[in-house]
MIMI-128292 format. One line per 8 residues: their letters; for each residue x, y, z of C-alpha. Coordinates in Angstrom, 2 decimals. Each point is the difference from the previous one (the first is absolute). Example, Ala and Ser with C-alpha at 12.3 -4.5 7.8 and 13.67 -1.06 7.14 Angstrom:
<rs>
AS) 12.30 -4.50 7.80; 1.37 3.44 -0.66
</rs>
This chain:
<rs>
XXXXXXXX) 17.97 -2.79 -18.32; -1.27 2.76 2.39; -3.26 -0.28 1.22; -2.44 3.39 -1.56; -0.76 2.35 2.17; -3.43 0.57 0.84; -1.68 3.68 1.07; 0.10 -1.03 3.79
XXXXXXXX) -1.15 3.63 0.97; -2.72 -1.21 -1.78; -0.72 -3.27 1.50; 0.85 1.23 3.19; -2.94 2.80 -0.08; -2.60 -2.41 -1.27; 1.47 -2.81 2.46; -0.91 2.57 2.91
XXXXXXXX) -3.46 1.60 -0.86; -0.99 -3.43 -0.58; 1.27 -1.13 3.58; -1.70 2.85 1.42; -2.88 -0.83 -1.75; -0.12 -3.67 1.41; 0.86 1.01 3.33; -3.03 2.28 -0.29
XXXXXXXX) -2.21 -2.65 -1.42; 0.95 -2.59 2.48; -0.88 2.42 2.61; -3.03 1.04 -0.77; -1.63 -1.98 -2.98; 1.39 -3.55 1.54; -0.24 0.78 3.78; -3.58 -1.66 0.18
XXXXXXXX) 0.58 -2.73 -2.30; 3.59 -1.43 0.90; 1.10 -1.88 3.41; 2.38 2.22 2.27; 2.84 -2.59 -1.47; -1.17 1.22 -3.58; 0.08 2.80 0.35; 3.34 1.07 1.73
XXXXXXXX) 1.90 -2.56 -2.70; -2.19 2.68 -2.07; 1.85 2.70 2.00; 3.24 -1.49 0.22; -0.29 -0.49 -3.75; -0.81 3.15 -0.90; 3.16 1.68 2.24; 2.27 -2.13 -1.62
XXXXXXXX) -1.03 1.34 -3.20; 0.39 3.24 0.98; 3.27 0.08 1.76; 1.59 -2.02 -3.10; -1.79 2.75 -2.43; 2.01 2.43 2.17; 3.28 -1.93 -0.37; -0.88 -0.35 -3.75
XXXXXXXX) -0.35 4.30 -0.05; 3.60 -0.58 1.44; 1.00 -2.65 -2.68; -0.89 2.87 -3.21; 2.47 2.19 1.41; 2.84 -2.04 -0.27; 1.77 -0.18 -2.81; -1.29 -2.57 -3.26
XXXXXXXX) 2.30 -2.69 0.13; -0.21 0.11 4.05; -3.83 0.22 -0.01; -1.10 -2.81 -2.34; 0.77 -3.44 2.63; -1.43 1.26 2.89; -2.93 1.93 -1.92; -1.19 -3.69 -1.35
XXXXXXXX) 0.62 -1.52 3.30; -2.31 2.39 1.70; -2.52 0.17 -2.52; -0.40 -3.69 -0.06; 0.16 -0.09 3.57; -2.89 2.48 0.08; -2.36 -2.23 -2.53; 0.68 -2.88 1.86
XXXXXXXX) 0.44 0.41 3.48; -2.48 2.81 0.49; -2.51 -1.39 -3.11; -0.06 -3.53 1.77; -1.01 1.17 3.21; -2.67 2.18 -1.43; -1.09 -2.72 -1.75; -0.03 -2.80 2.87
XXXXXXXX) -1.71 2.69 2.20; -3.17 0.09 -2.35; 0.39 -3.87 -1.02; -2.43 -2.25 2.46; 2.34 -2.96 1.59; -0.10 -2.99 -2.05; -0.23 1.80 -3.57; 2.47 -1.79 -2.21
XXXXXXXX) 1.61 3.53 -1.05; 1.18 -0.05 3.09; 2.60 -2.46 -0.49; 1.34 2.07 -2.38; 0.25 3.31 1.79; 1.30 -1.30 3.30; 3.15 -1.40 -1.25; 0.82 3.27 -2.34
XXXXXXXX) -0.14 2.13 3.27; 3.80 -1.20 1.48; 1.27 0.59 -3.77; -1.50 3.30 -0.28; 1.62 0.79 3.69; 3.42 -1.34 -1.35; -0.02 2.09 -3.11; -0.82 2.99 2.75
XXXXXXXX) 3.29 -1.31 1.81; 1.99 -0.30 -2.87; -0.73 3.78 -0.99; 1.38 1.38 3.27; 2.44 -2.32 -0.07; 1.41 0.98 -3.37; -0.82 3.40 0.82; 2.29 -0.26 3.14
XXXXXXXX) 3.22 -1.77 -2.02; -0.12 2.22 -3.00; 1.75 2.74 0.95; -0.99 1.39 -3.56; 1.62 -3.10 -1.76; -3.13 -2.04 -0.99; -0.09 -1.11 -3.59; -1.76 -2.93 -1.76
</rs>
């Protein structure tokens, strides 16, 4: 069974205001309140989220049955990698949510793998 194809223009749009938004935030609502290390995984969260929003605006172009694997993959790459690093930035060391976010961040950065990497083999053959 295929997987349904989602309105990645969409998601990609929202995906990027809202990275632009964070970056902006980070820079100048969090600057005071966040350690240097907070703040650029704050930064390096928020570019991640961007440049995969990018790849996502990419991803809508493509044709349905070509676009639905890697649009998951970087959409759930996005949430996770990018949304656990905003969260560990703004959660004080030793909170137990912590142990939940950190190890989410490598899966999050493998689904972000996994959608260039199926991006890169499809050569417009990718069904599920």
């Amino acid at each position: 069974m295929p997987l349904p194809n989602l309105p990645w223009k969409t998601i990609a749009g929202l995906s990027g205001a809202a990275a632009c938004i964070a970056g902006a935030f980070g820079t100048h609502a969090l600057r005071s309140r966040l350690t240097p290390f907070q703040l650029e995984s704050w930064q390096t969260a928020s570019h991640y989220q961007l440049l995969h929003s990018a790849v996502l605006l990419y991803v809508s172009t493509l044709p349905a049955a070509q676009a639905a694997l890697p649009g998951y993959l970087f959409t759930a790459g996005i949430g996770l990698f990018s949304g656990t690093i905003y969260g560990l930035a703004l959660v004080p060391q030793g909170h137990k949510s912590r142990k939940v976010l950190g190890p989410l961040t490598p899966v999050g950065g493998s689904f972000l793998i996994a959608g260039w990497v199926v991006l890169a083999l499809s050569r417009g053959k990718v069904k599920l």
